[in-house]
N, C-alpha and C positions, 0 to 999 in steps of 0.2 A: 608533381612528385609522383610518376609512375613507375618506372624501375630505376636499372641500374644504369648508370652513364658513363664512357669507357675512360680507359686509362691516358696516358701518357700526357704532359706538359700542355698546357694551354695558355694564351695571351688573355689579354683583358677583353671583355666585353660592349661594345660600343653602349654606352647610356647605363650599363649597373650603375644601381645606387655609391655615392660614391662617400655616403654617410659609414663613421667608423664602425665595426661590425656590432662593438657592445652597445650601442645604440639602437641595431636594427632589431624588429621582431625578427623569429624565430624562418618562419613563412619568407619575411626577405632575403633572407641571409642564402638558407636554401636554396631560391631560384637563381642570384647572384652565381650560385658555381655551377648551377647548370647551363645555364645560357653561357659559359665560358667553355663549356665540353670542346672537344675536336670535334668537329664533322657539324656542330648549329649551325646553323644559316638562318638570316634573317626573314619574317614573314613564314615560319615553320614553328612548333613544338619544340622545346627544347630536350623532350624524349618520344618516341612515339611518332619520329615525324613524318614516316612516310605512312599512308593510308590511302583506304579506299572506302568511301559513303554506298551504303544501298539502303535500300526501303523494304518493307515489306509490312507484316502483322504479327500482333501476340496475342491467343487465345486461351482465357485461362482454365485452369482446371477445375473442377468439380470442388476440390480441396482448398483452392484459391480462397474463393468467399469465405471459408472459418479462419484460415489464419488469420485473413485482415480486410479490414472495408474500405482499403484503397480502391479505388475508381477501377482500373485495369485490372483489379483481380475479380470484377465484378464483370466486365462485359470484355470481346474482343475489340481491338483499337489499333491502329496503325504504328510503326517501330520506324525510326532511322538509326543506324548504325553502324557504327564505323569499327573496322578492323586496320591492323596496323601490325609495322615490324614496333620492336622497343628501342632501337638505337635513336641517337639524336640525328642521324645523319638521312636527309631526305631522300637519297640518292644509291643507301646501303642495300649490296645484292639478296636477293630472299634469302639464297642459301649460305647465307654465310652464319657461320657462330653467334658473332655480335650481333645479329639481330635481332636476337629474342631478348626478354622474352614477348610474345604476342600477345595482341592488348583487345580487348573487344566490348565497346562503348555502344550503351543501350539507350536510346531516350525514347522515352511512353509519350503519347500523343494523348493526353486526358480527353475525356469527355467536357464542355465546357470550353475547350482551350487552354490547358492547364499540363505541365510537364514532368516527368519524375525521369529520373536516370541513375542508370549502372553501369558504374567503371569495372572492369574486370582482366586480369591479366593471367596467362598460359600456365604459371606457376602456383601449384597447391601449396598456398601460403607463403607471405611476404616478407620482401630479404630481413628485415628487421623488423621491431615492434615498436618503436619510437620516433617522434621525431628531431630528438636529439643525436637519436643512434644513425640517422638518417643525415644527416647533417655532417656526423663523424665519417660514415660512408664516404660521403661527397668531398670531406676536406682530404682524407686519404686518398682517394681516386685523383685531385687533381694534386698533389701535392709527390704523384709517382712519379718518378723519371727513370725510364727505362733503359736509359744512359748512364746511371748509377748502381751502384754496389747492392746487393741484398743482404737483408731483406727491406724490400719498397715498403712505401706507410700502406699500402694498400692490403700485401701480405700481414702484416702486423696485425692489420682490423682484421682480415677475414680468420686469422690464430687466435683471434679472443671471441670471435663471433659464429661459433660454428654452424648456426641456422642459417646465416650469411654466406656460409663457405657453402655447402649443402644448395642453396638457389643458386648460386654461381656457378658449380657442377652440373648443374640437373639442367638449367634452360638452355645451353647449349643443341639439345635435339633441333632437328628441324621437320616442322610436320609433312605431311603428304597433303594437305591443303588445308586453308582457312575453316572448312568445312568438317575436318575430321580433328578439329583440336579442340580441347575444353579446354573451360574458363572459368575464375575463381574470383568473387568480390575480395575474399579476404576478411578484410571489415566486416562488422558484426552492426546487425541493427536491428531494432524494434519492432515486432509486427501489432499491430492490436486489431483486435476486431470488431464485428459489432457491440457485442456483451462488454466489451472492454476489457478481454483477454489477453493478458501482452505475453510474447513469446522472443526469446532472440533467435537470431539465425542469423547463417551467412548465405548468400546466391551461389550455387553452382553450375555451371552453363553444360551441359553434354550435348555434343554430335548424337541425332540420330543415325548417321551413316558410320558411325561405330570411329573411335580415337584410333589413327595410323600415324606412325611416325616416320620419314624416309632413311634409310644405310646412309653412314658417309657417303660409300660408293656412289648409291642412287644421287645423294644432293648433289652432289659436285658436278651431275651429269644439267642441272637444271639448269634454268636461263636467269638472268637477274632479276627480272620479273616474275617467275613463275606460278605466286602466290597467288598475285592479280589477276593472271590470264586465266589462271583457274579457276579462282573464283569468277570471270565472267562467264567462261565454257560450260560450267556446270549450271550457271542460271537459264542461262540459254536455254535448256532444256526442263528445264523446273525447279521450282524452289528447294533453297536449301533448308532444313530445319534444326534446332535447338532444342533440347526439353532444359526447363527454367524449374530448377529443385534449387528449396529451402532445407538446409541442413541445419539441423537443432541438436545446441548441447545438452548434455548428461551436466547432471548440478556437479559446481566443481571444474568443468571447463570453462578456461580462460576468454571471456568475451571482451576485454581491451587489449588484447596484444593479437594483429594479424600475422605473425609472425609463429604462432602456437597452432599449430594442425589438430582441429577435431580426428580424431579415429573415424575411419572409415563405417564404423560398425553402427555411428551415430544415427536416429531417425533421420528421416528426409523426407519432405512434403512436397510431391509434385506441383509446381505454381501453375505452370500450362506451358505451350508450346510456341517459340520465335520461329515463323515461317518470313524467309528473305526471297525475295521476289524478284529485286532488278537492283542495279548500280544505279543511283541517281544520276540526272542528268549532266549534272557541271559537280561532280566530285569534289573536286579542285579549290574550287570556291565553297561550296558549302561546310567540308573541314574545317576552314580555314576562317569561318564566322561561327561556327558551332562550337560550345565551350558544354563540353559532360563534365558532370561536377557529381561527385559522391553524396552533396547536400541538398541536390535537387529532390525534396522527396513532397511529401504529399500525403494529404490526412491517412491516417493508417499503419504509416509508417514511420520510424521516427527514429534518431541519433540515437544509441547505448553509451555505456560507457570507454568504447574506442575511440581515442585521442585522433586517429590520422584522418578522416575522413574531413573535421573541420580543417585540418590545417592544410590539408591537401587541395581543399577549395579554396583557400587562400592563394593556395602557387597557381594552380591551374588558373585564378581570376587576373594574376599577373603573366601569366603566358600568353592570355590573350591578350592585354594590351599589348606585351612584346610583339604579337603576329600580326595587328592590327597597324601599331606603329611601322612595322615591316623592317626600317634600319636602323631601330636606337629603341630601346629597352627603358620601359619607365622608371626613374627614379623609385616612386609608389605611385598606391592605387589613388591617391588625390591627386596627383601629377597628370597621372591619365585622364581621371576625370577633366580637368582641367585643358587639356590637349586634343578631347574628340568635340568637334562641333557639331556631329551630327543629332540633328530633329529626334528627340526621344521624351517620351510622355511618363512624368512622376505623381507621385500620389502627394498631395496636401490636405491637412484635416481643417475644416471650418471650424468657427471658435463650439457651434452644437457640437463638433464631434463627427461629423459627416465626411465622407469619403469623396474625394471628385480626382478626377483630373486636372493637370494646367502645363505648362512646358518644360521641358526637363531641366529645370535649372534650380540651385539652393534655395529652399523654403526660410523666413527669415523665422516662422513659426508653425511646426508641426503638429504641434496639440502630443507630442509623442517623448514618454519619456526618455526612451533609448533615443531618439533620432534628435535630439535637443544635446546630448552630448557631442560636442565638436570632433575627438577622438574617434566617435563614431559613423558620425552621420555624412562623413566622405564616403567610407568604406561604404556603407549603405548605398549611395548615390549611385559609385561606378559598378556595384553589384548587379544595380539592378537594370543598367544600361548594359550590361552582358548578357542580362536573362535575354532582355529586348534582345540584341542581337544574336543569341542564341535561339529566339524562335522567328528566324528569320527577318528580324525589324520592323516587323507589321506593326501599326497599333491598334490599339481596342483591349490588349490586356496589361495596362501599364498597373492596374489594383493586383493582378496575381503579382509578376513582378517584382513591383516594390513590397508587399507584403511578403512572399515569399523572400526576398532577399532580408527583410528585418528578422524572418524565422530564424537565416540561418546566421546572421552575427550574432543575435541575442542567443541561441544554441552554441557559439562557438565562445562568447562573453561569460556566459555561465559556467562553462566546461574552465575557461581559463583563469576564471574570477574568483573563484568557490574555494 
């Protein structure tokens, strides 16, 4: 669930669940009408799908260490990171309209072997606050027919939702390069620090090389690739950089709806600096096993009270199996489960309470009260075979993993349970 998905009539989707919708969570229903967009294709994103992976480092600031005793904000460590158009369509030219808005996906290499990640997208503040309103979004966008009378259900939502109409004016620009665009988490989240000083914020990404936009004129002169080629051309020659500011509300700012814009005029705490260094080797491929998740976090920092980020790690953990299955779209995440054979390491608790290893398959007993409930403890399983394949399928951290995947259901079970 990262932006907008375009308009006009779409067929069905090979493999959407095919369960009747008041039955589906919230999270299924959702990715059901994106994976049906015009322009998906199979083994791709169902928004966000064309990108380009590079590498490089994050070195934090001075100010880092007080906001929070997250790992990375304590020493410099290695980034992968992927930038992207926003359309579903793998294949959409850079300059064109529909492609934004631009997405720019962060993941921390921890000390230890351990991961945190930043989703963030081009637009200051998200088309909606909810993921019902998000959902309404989706069913209006696919239920437009441009071959019909006005006004489409598409118009309709964007006349009762004006924050909605407002991102849909506004991303249309097209920048002068991946390199001179900012980037916004949106989402709000917890910082705590050593002393155990919690703060909210939100991520804001700024170009050192100063925010340009290009003229119609100028875009229409570009090539469909443009984006890419420039961000290779400019590496070539030395790194691109980022400055990574934490914006802090004023009491009385809204920190569950990303859809509500802090005022400019809000503190801002420098975190430190993303220097990108080179386009990974196989791009292509590593995309395309790489799953950034807004719930990827990491002592220090922690979930607020904004509703999307959990549920957004739900779609995205369903978009990967979509990309992984390549022609048929899982029913749910126990189906997936259920459908990858690949060799991956889970955690089981011995009856002391002990942590180990054994192979990745249902424990008949986890010592664990969350993972004892049936309802859950799928969800758990294929989570944490995502992390695995999001940190390239190595083993030897199957304990971060599956422990960090029970952080985030039992964070998203709370949020929904309460």
């Amino acid at each position: 669930m990262e932006t907008l998905t375009r308009n006009k009539r779409s067929g069905s989707a090979v493999g959407a669940s095919a369960e009747p919708p008041a039955k589906k969570d919230l999270a299924q229903r959702i990715f059901d009408i994106m994976v049906r967009a015009p322009g998906n294709k199979p083994g791709y994103r169902p928004v966000h799908a064309k990108g380009l992976v590079c590498q490089g480092t994050f070195t934090p600031s001075r100010e880092a260490a007080g906001l929070s005793k997250a790992a990375h904000f304590q020493v410099p460590g290695p980034v992968t990171v992927r930038f992207s158009d926003g359309a579903p369509d793998p294949s959409i030219p850079d300059n064109s309209p529909d492609a934004s808005p631009r997405g720019m996906a962060i993941r921390f290499h921890l000390p230890g072997g351990g991961i945190t990640d930043i989703v963030a997208i081009s637009h200051h503040g998200f088309i909606v606050g909810t993921g019902e309103e998000f959902l309404a979004l989706q069913e209006a966008i696919a239920a437009t027919d441009p071959s019909k009378p006005h006004p489409w259900p598409i118009e309709a939502f964007l006349g009762t939702h004006p924050r909605a109409l407002k991102f849909v004016q506004e991303i249309r620009v097209i920048p002068e390069s991946f390199a001179t665009e900012a980037f916004f988490s949106n989402d709000s989240f917890v910082f705590v620090s050593k002393n155990g000083a919690r703060q909210a914020g939100r991520y804001q990404i700024v170009p050192v090389a100063g925010r340009r936009d290009l003229s119609d004129a100028e875009a229409k002169t570009k090539p469909a690739d443009f984006l890419v080629q420039d961000l290779k051309t400019r590496l070539a020659t030395g790194p691109i950089q980022f400055r990574l500011l934490a914006q802090l509300p004023n009491a009385g700012d809204a920190t569950n709806d990303p859809s509500l814009v802090w005022p400019d005029d809000r503190k801002a705490i420098e975190v430190g600096t993303i220097s990108i260094t080179s386009v990974v080797a196989d791009s292509a491929g590593t995309e395309r096993n790489m799953v950034y998740d807004p719930t990827h976090l990491t002592d220090g920092i922690e979930l607020c009270d904004d509703p999307l980020p959990a549920l957004r790690a739900k779609v995205y953990s369903l978009s990967a199996s979509y990309r992984q299955q390549g022609q048929q779209a899982p029913a749910s995440k126990a189906e997936a489960s259920k459908r990858s054979n690949e060799p991956m390491k889970r955690l089981t608790r011995t009856e002391t309470g002990d942590l180990k290893e054994g192979t990745w398959e249902p424990a008949s007993d986890t010592g664990s009260n969350l993972t004892d409930r049936p309802d859950l403890r799928a969800e758990i399983e294929v989570r944490a075979y995502h992390h695995w394949r999001a940190d390239g399928g190595r083993h030897g951290n199957a304990l971060n993993h599956w422990l960090q995947a029970e952080r985030e259901i039992m964070n998203y079970t709370r949020t929904n349970e309460a």
